[in-house]
C-alpha positions in Angstrom: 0.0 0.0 0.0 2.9 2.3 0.9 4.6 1.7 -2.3 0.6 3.1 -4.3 0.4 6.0 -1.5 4.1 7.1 -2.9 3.3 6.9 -6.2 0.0 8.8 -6.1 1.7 10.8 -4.2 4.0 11.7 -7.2 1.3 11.7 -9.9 -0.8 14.3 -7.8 2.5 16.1 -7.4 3.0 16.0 -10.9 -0.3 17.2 -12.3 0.0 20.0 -9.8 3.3 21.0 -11.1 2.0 20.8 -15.1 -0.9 23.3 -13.7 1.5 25.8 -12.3 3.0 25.6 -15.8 0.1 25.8 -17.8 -0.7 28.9 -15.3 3.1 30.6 -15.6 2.6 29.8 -19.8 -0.8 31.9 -19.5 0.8 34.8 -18.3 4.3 34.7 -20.8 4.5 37.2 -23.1 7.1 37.7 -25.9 7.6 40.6 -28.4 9.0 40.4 -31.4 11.2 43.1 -33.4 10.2 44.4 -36.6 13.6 44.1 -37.7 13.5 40.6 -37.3 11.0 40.2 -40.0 13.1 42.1 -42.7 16.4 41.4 -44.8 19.5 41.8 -42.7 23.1 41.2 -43.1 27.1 41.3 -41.6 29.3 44.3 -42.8 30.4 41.4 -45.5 27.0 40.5 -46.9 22.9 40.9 -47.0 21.6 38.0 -47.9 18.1 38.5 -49.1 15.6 36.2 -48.6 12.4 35.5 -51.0 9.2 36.9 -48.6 11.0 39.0 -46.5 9.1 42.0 -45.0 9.8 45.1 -47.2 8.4 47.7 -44.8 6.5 48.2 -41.4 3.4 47.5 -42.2 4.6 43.7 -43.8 6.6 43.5 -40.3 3.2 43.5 -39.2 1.6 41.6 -41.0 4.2 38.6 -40.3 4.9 40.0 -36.7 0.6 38.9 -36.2 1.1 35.3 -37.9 4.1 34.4 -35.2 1.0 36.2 -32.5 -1.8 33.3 -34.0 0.6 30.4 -33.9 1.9 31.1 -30.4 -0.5 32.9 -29.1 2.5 34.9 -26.8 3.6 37.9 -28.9 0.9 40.4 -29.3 3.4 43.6 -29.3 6.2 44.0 -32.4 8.4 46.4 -31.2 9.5 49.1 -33.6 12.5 50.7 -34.4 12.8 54.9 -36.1 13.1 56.0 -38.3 13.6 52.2 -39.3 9.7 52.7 -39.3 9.4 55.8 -39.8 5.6 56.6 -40.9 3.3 59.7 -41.4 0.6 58.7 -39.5 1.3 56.4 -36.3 -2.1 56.4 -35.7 -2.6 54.4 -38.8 -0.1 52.4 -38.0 -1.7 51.6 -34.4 -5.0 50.9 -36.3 -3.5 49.2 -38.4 -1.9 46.6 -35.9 -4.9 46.5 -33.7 -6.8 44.6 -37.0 -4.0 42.7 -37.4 -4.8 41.1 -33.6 -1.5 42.9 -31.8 -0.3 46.3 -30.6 3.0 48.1 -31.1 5.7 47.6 -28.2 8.5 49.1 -26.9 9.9 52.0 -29.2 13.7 52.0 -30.2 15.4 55.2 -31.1 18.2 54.9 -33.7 21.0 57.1 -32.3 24.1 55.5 -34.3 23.4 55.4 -38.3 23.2 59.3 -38.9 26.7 61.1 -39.5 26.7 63.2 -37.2 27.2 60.6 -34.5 30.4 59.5 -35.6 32.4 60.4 -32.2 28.8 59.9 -30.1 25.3 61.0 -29.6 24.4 61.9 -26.1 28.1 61.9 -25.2 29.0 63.8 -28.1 31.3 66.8 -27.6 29.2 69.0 -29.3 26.2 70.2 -27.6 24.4 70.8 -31.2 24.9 67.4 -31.6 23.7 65.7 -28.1 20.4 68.2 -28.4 19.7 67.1 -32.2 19.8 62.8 -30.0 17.6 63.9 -27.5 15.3 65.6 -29.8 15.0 62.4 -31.7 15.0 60.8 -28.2 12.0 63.2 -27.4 10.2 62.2 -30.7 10.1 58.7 -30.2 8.5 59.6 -26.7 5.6 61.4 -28.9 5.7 58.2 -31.3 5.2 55.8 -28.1 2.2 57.7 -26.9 0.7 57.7 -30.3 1.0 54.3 -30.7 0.2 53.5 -27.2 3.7 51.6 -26.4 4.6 52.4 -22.6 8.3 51.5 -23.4 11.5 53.4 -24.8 14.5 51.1 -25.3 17.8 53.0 -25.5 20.8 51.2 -26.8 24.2 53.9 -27.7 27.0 53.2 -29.7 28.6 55.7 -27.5 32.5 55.2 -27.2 35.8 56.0 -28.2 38.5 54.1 -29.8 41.9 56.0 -29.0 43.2 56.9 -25.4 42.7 60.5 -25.1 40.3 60.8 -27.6 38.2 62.5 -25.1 37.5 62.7 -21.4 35.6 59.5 -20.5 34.3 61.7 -17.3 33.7 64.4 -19.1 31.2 61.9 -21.0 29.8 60.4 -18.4 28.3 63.7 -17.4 27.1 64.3 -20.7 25.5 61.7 -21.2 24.1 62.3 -17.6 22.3 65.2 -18.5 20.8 63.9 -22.0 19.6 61.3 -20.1 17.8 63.5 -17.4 16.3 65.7 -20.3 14.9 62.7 -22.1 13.5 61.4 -18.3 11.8 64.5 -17.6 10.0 64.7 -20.8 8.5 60.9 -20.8 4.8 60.4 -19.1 5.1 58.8 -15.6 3.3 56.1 -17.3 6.4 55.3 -19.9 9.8 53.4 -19.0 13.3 54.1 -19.9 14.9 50.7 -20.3 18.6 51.7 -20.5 20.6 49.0 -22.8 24.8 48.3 -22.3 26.8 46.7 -24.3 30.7 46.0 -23.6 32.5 46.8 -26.9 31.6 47.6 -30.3 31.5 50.0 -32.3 33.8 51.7 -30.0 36.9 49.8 -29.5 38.8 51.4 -26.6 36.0 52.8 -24.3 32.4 52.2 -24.3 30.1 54.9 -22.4 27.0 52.4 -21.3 29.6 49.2 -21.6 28.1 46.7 -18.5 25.1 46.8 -15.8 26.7 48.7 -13.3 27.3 51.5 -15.3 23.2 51.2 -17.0 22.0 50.8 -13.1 23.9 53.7 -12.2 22.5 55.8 -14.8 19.0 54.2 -13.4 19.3 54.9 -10.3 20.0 58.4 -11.0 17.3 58.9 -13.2 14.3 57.4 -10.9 12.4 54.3 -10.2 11.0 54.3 -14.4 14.0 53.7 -15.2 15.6 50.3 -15.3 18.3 48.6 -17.1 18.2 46.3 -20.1 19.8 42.9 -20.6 20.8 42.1 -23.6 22.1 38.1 -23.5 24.7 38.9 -26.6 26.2 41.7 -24.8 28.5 40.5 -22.7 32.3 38.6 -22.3 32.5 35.5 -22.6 32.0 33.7 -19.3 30.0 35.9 -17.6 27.2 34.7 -15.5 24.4 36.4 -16.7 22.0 35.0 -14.6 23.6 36.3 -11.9 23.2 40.1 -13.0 19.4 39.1 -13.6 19.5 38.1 -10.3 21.6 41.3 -8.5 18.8 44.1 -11.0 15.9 41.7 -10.0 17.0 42.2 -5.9 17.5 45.7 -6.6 14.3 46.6 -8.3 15.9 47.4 -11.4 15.6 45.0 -14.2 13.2 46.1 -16.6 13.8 44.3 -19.6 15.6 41.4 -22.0 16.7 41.5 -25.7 16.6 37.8 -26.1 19.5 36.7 -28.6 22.5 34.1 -28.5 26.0 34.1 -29.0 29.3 32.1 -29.5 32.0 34.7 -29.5 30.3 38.2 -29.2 26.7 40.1 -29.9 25.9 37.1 -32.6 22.3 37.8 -32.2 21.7 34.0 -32.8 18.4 32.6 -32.2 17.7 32.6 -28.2 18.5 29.2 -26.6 20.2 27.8 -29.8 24.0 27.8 -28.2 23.7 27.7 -24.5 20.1 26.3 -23.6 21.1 26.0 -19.8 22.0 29.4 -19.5 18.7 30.6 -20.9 17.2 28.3 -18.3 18.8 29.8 -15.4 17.9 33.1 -16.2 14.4 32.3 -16.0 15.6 30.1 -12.6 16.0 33.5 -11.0 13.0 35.3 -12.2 10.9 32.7 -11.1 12.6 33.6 -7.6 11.8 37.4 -8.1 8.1 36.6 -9.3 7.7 34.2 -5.9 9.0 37.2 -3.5 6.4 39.1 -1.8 8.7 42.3 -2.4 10.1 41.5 -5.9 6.8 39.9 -7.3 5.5 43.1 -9.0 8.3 44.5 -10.8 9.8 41.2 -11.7 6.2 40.7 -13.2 6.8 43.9 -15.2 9.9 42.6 -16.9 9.6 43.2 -20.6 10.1 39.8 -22.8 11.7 41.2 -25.8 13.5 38.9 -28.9 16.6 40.9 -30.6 18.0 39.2 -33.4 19.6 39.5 -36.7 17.8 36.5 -39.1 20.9 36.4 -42.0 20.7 33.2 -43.2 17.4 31.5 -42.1 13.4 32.0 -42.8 12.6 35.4 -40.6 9.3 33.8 -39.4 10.3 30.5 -38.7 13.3 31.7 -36.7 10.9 33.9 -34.8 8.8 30.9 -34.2 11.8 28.4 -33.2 13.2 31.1 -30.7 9.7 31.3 -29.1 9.4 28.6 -28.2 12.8 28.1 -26.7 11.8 31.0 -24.6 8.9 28.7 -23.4 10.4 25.9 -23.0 12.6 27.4 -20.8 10.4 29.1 -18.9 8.4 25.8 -18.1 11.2 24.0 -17.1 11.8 26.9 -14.5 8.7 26.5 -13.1 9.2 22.8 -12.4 12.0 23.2 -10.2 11.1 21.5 -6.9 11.7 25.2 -4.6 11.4 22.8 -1.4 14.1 20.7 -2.1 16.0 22.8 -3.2 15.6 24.9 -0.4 16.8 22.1 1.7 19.6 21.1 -0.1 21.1 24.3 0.4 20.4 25.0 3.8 22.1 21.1 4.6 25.2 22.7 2.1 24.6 19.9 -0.2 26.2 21.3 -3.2 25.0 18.3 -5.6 22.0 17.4 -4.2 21.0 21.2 -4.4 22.7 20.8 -8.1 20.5 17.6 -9.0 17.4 19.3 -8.7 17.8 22.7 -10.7 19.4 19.8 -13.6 16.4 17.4 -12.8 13.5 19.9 -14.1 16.3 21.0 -16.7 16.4 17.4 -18.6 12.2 16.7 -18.4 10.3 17.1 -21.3 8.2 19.8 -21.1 7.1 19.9 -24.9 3.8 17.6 -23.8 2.7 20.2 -21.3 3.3 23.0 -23.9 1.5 21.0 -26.9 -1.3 20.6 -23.8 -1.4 24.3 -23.4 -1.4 25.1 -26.8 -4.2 22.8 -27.5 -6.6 24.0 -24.5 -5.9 27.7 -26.3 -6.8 26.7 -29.6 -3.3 27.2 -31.2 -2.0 24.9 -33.4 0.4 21.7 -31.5 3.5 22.8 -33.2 3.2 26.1 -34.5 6.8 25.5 -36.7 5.4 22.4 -38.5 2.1 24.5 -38.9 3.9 27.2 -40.6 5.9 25.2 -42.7 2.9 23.1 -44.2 0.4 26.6 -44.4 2.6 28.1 -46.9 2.4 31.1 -45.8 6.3 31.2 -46.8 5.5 30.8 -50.4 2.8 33.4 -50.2 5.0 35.8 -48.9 7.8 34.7 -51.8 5.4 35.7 -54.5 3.6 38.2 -53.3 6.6 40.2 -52.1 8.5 40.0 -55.4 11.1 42.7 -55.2 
């Protein structure tokens, strides 16, 4: 009878963990970028590819197909002037019949001339006003189109010693920063992006998380910093500065990516799946603490990746769902074991079960969820027996 009792025991223990999935699935919510759905490239080659989206409102259109086979992205985040339209409104109607809204808004402050030694930083006030004006105008875009975000990445830097004060910037780009803060609704975020190198190659100005949650903190409580997986040296323990902004209140966002050797922008989860998996380890832990729960909750989802080689959509689709997977097998981390392990300093056992919900399955409970929702089973096999890549390939003729 014992032997029964334990394994009920386990089966009821197991259907209760596949409904705290399905619940934590419910709530996950991914947006893509539009300039995921168009032809990109290396500084060596564009490749195009036959169906690619030729402008915003095509992003669109294929940013609302990945929405109906997950059923997890209704925002596409847009980028300006990348997107650059006369009527927003249009655009946000647009969207809206299309079944999804407009996300966060990206500001491009490193293509135009002028920004060759910097935008905010730049030495030349002319210069840093002309960013923050555009800053300011994608402020007035976000409340046009209803998005409640601004993602700010720089390409800020310098490449020679002496090439210019690197205080002298910091202050600079102190006070853009504090303009741009001031003009945003107290409904709107600044989500504050780093990167350690590139373009600049001897000093970055926004080059890790200390120096984004520093500028955060500064600012005020809407603003946080933004994690972007690609940015960062090799080694790092990512997870571990999800888990130091999460404590602190500060982590507002991700740019979902991968990477081998540097800011790839691979699909998310195709190179180092564990590391993905810890990440969403620790926001589990935020989401489960009383005093973290709400901002942790807040925390945009947000893919960032350059499709060079590969179908736009279908790479969309594949990194969504190793987002979800993921996040599921997060969720089935037994806490209460866990919990004990470490208290008892047992560095394997504790080790054995973050690795145990790692290794399970979870693709049954996700075809299970899809299924109560309506969506299709495998939303990559339904994509690729729709058509709807051929459709786009003649339809899109360039």
């Amino acid at each position: 009878m014992d032997g029964f009792s334990d394994e009920n025991r386990r089966m009821e223990s197991a259907a209760l963990d596949s409904e705290l999935v399905a619940s934590e699935m419910a709530r996950l919510e991914i947006e893509t970028p539009s300039w995921g759905f168009g032809d990109s490239g290396t500084r060596f080659k564009i490749f195009e590819w036959p169906g690619a989206a030729r402008n915003i409102y095509e992003k669109i259109e294929d940013a609302a197909l990945v929405h109906r086979l997950t059923g997890v992205c209704p925002r596409v985040a847009i980028h300006i002037p990348w997107d650059y339209v006369d009527d927003f409104a249009k655009l946000k109607n647009y969207a809206a019949e299309q079944g999804i809204g407009i996300g966060a808004v990206n500001p491009n402050l490193f293509q135009d001339d002028m920004y060759k030694l910097g935008s905010l930083c730049h030495p030349s006030e002319k210069v840093r006003n002309a960013a923050i004006a555009h800053v300011k105008e994608c402020i007035d875009i976000a409340k046009e189109v209803g998005s409640s975000v601004i993602s700010l990445w720089l390409a800020d830097g310098t490449n020679y010693a002496g090439q210019d004060s690197i205080r002298e910037r910091k202050h600079r780009l102190e006070e853009s920063l504090s303009e741009i803060y001031r003009n945003m609704p107290e409904d709107m975020r600044l989500l504050i992006e780093y990167k350690f190198f590139e373009p600049a190659f001897y000093h970055t100005d926004l080059p890790d998380w200390g120096t984004a949650y520093i500028m955060s903190i500064k600012l005020g409580d809407r603003a946080q910093v933004l994690v972007d997986l690609g940015h960062h040296a090799q080694g790092t323990n990512i997870e571990q500065i999800v888990s130091t902004l999460i404590d602190e209140r500060k982590l507002g966002g991700f740019h979902f990516n991968n990477r081998k050797y540097a800011d790839d922008d691979l699909i998310v989860g195709s190179i180092n799946p564990f590391e993905l998996f810890c990440i969403f380890a620790e926001l589990r832990w935020g989401i489960e603490d009383p005093q973290r729960a709400e901002t942790t909750r807040r925390v945009a989802f947000m893919l960032d990746q350059s499709h060079n080689i590969e179908s736009k959509i279908e790479a969309m689709l594949i990194s969504v769902e190793n987002i979800q997977i993921a996040h599921a097998k997060a969720w089935l981390i037994d806490k209460e074991k866990l919990e004990q392990a470490q208290q008892q300093g047992d560095v394997l056992g504790a080790h054995r079960v973050v690795a145990e919900a790692f290794n399970t399955d979870v693709r049954p409970i996700l075809r299970d969820f899809r299924k109560r929702k309506g969506l299709p089973e495998d939303p990559i096999d339904e994509y690729r027996k729709g058509g709807y890549e051929q459709v786009r390939a003649t339809s899109r003729r360039k």
